[in-house]
ZAMARGU-4260 file (C-alpha; in steps of 0.2 Angstrom, whole numbers, plus 5000, padded with zeros to 4 digits):
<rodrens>
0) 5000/5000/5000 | 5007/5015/4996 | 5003/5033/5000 | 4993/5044/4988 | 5003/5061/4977
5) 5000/5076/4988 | 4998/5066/5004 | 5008/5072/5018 | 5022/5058/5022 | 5016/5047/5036
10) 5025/5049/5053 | 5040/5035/5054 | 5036/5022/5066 | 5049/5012/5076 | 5055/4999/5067
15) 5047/5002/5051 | 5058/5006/5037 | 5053/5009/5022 | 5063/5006/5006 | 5061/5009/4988
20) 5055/4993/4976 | 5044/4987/4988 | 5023/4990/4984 | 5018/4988/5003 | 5026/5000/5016
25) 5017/5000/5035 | 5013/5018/5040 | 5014/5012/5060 | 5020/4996/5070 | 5000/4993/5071
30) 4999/4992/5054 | 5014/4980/5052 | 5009/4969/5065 | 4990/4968/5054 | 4998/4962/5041
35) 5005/4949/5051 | 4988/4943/5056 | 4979/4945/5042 | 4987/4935/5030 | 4987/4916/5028
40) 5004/4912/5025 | 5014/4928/5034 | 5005/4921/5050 | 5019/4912/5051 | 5030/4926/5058
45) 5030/4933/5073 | 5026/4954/5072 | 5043/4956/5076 | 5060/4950/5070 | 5078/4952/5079
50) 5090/4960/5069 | 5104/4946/5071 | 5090/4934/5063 | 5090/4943/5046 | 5108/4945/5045
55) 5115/4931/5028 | 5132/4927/5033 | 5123/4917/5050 | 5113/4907/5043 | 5117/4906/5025
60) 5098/4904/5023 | 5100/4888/5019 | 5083/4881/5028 | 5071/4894/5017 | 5081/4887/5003
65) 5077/4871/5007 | 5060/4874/5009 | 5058/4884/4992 | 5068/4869/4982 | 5053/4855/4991
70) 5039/4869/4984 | 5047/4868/4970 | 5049/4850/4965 | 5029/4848/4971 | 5025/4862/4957
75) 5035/4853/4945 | 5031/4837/4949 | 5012/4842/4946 | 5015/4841/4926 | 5025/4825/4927
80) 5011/4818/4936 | 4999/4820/4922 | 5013/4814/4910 | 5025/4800/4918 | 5016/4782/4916
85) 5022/4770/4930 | 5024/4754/4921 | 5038/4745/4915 | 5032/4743/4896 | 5028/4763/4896
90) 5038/4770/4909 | 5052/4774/4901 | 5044/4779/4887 | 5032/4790/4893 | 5050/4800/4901
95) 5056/4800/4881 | 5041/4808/4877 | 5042/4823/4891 | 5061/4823/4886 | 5058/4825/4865
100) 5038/4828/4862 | 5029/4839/4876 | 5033/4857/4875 | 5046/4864/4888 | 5045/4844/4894
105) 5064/4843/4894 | 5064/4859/4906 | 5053/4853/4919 | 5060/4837/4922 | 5078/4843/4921
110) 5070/4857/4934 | 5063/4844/4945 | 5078/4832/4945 | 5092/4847/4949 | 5078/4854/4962
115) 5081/4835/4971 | 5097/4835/4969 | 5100/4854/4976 | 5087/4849/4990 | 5098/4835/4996
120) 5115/4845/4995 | 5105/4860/5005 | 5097/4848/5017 | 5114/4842/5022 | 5123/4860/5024
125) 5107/4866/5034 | 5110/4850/5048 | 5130/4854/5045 | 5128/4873/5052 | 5117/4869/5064
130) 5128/4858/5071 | 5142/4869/5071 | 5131/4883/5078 | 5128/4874/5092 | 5110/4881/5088
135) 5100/4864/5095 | 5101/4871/5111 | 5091/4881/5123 | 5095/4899/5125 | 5085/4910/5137
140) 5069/4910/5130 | 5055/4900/5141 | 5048/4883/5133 | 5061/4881/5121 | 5065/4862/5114
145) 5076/4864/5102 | 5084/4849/5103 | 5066/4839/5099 | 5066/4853/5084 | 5085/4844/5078
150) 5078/4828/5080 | 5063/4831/5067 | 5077/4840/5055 | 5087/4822/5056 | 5071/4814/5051
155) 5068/4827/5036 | 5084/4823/5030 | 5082/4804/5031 | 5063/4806/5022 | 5072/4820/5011
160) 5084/4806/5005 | 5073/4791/5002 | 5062/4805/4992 | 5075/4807/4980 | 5079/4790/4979
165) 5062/4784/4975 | 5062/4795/4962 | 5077/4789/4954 | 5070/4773/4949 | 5056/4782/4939
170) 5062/4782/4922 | 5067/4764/4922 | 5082/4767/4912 | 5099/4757/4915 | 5108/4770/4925
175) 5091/4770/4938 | 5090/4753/4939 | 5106/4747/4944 | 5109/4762/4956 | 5094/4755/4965
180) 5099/4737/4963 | 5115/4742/4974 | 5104/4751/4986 | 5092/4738/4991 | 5105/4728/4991
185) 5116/4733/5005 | 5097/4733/5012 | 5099/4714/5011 | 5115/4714/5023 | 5106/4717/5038
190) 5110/4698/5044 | 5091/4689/5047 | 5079/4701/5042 | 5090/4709/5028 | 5084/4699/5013
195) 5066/4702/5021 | 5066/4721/5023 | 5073/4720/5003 | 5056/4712/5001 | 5048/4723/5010
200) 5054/4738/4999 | 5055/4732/4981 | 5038/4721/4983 | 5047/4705/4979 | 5062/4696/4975
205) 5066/4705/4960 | 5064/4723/4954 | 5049/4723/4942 | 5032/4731/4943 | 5029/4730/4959
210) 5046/4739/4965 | 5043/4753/4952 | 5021/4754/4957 | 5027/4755/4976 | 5042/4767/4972
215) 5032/4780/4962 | 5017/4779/4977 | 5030/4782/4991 | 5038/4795/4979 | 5020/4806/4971
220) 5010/4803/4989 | 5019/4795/5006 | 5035/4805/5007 | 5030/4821/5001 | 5015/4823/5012
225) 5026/4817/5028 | 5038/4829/5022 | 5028/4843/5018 | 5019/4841/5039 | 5035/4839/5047
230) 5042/4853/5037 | 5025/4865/5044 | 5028/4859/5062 | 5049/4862/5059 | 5042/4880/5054
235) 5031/4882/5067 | 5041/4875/5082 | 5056/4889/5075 | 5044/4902/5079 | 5038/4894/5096
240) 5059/4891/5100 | 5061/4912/5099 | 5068/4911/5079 | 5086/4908/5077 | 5097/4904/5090
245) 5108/4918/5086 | 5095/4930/5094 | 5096/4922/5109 | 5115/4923/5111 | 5113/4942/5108
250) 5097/4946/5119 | 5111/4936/5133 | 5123/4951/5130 | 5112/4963/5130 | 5104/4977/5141
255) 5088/4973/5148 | 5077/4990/5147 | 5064/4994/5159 | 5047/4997/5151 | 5035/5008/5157
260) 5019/4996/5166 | 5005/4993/5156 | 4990/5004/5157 | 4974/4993/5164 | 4955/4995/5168
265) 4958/4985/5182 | 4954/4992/5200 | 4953/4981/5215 | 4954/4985/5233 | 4973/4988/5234
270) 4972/5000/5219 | 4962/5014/5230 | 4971/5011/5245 | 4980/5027/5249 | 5000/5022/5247
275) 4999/5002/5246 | 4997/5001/5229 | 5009/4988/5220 | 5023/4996/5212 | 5024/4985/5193
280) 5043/4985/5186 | 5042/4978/5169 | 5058/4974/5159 | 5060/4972/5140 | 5072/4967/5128
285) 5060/4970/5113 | 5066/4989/5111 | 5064/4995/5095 | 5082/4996/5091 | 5082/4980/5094
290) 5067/4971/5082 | 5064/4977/5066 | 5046/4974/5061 | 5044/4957/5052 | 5034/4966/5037
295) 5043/4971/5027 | 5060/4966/5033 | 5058/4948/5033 | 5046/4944/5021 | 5058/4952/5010
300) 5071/4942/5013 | 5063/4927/5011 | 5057/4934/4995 | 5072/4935/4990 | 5080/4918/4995
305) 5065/4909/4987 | 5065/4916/4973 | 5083/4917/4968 | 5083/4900/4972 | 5068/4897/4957
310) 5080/4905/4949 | 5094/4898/4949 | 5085/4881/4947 | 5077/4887/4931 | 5096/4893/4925
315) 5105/4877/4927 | 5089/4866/4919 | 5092/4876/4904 | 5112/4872/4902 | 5111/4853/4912
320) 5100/4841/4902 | 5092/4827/4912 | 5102/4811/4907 | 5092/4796/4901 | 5102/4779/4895
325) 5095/4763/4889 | 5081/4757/4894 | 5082/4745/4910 | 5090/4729/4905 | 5090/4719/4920
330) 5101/4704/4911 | 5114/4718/4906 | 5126/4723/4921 | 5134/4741/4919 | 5152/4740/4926
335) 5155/4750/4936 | 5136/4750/4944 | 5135/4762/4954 | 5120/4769/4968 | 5114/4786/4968
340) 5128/4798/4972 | 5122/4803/4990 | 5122/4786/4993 | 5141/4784/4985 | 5150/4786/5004
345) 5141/4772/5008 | 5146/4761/4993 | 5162/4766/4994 | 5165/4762/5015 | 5154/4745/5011
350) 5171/4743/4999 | 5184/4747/5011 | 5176/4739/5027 | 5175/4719/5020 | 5187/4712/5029
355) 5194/4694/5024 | 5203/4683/5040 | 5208/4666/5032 | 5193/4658/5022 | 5182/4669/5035
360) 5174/4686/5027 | 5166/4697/5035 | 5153/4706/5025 | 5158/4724/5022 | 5140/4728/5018
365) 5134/4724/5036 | 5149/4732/5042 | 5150/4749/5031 | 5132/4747/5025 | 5120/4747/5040
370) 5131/4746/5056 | 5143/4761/5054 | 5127/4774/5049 | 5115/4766/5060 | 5129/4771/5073
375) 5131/4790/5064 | 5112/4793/5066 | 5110/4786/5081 | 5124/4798/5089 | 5118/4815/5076
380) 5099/4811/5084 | 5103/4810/5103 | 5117/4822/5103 | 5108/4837/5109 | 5109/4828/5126
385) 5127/4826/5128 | 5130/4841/5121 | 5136/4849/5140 | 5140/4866/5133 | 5133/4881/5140
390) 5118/4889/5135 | 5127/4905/5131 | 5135/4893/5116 | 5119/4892/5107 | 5120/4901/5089
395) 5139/4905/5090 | 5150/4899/5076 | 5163/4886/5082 | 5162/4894/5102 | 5178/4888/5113
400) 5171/4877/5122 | 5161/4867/5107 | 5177/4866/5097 | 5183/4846/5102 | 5166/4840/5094
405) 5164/4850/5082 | 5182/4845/5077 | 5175/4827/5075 | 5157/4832/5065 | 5170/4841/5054
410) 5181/4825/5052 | 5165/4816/5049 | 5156/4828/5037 | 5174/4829/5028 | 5176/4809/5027
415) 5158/4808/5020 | 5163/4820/5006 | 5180/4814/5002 | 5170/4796/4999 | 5158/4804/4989
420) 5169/4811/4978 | 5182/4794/4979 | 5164/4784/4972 | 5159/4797/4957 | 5178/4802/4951
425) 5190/4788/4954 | 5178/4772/4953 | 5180/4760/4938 | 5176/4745/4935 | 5175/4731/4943
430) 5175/4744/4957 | 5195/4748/4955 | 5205/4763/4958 | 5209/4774/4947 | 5214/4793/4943
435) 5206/4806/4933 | 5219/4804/4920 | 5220/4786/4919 | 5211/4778/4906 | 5197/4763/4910
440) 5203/4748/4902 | 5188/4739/4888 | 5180/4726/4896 | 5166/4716/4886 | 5150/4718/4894
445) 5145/4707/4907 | 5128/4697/4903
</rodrens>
């Protein structure tokens, strides 16, 4: 809203700061706070924003930019919906036909297949700076759980990744197929209910209808829907936590203002008893140097971040096509066969952790495959309560007395990534070694 030509120029409210390309500009913290209330979706927001929460070195944003890549793989998954046919005969037809017959097909699935990749990545540096914020911890504010609010991101991520990975089987080309035969495969390690729990996922012995039917259910309904509430509650359990860490750590450090008492209605006997009334200090640390209103300030910046980030997806889908190979072959091996590449540290530790004592082996994909991360997720969900840091540590990048653990999360995160990039660079067949410049030998094709 803005003001009419020839009216005078409202008066500027605490807070408010109004700025140029920007339609809507509050003329008092009333009206900010309306706008707040009034909407659907800014209803989200608390009326007011600390400073500290907006800055975009803390944060990095990368939790909006999470959330805007999941909008956005629902809106471009919509059309795909109508289009993609899950059936083995048509499946990966139908993608040939988005790919090379439906107008500005080939855009909205590379869109949608770099919006899942850039969700997974962003997901992962989201949990990454939390960590090293120390920011799943209570600060000062009353009814804070932070730490069951890190617990519900370590689920996201987990749903976040089985999301993407359901959808890789989708168009039933060689390169998805075998990625999600060695998948479900180290699945199948897990020693007595491993070849069951393979069962359980694929829908049978073998990957055929029933795997790709219950994939593209978990991947079009279950997951989205379980990822889309728990990202509502993560939102709303921010707001109820007092935002960001980081404001916390500030409002410790700074100067409580008194506040003049509230005006009331209220009388009672005490109130007209000459010189007994109660004298009411209030204190404050909502000063209006302090909070900036959260419309416009923070709606704009979330604009911003959401939108960039449509951006940027739309860019790359127009210079990185969405590869399709042959059609699945399941009698044709692809050497090296490799899973998805967020999946690629596990694959590569299941390599390095089969162990061989005589004629005894012990299985690597047990080892690596189910008992190593079952230990890493178990320690990443309960860490919050060993963490024995102070409170004043909350929202502070790498504070002194953190820096031993987030020393080890670093050497973890930093392991995870060197085998990431071992299993997409230096893989070659027959799972070997080699360097960039080192030429794969010919091998016939394994039938």
């Amino acid at each position: 809203m803005s003001a009419k030509p020839g009216t005078p120029a409202p008066p500027t409210a605490p807070g408010v700061h109004p700025k140029p390309f920007w339609s809507f500009r509050p003329r008092s913290d009333r009206e900010a706070g309306d706008a707040v209330v009034s909407n659907f979706l800014l209803h989200w927001f608390p009326a007011k924003t600390y400073k500290p929460s907006l800055d975009w070195n803390y944060s990095f944003w990368l939790g909006t930019a999470s959330a805007a890549l999941f909008f956005l793989l629902v809106l471009s998954g919509l059309p795909l919906l109508l289009l993609y046919v899950p059936s083995v005969e048509r499946a990966y037809g139908s993608v040939k036909d988005i790919e090379f017959v439906v107008t500005f097909g080939s855009w909205i699935r590379a869109v949608h297949r770099i919006a899942a990749h850039l969700m997974v990545a962003a997901v992962f540096l989201h949990l990454v700076r939390v960590f090293l914020t120390g920011a799943y911890k209570n600060g000062t504010g009353r009814g804070q759980r932070r730490e069951w609010n890190w617990v519900l991101g370590v689920v996201m991520i987990v749903l976040t990744l089985f999301l993407s990975f359901t959808g890789y089987l989708l168009p039933w080309d060689q390169l998805a197929y075998w990625a999600v035969t060695v998948g479900t495969n180290i699945a199948s390690s897990v020693p007595y209910v491993g070849p069951e729990m393979r069962e359980l996922l694929i829908g049978g012995r073998t990957i055929d209808q029933a795997t790709l039917l219950r994939f593209y259910v978990l991947h079009v309904i279950f997951l989205p829907a379980g990822l889309g509430a728990l990202l509502a509650y993560h939102m709303w359990r921010i707001r109820k936590d007092g935002g960001l860490a980081k404001a916390d750590r500030w409002t410790l450090e700074s100067e409580k203002t008194e506040a003049p008492p509230a005006k009331t209605k209220t009388y009672s006997l005490l109130g007209v008893a000459r010189g007994q009334a109660p004298a009411i200090r209030a204190v404050t640390l909502q000063a209006a140097d302090r909070t900036v209103n959260s419309v416009n300030d923070l709606v704009r910046r979330i604009s911003i971040v959401v939108l960039g980030t449509f951006a940027v997806v739309s860019i790359l889908a127009c210079f990185i096509p969405s590869p399709l190979e042959e059609p699945a072959n399941p009698m044709i091996t692809p050497n090296p066969a490799k899973a998805p590449w967020y999946f690629l540290w596990l694959q590569e530790i299941v390599t390095d952790t089969t162990l061989k004592i005589g004629s005894f082996t012990i299985n690597g994909a047990f080892l690596g495959g189910v008992i190593l991360p079952t230990i890493l997720l178990g320690l990443l969900t309960v860490w919050p309560w060993l963490d024995r840091s102070p409170a004043g540590a909350a929202g502070v990048w790498f504070h002194a007395s953190r820096r031993r653990q987030n020393l080890v999360f670093l050497l973890v995160v930093l392991l995870v990534l060197a085998f990431t990039i071992v299993g997409t660079f230096l893989r070659g067949p027959y799972w070997n070694f080699y360097w960039p410049w080192q030429a794969w030998p010919e091998l016939p094709t394994r039938i």
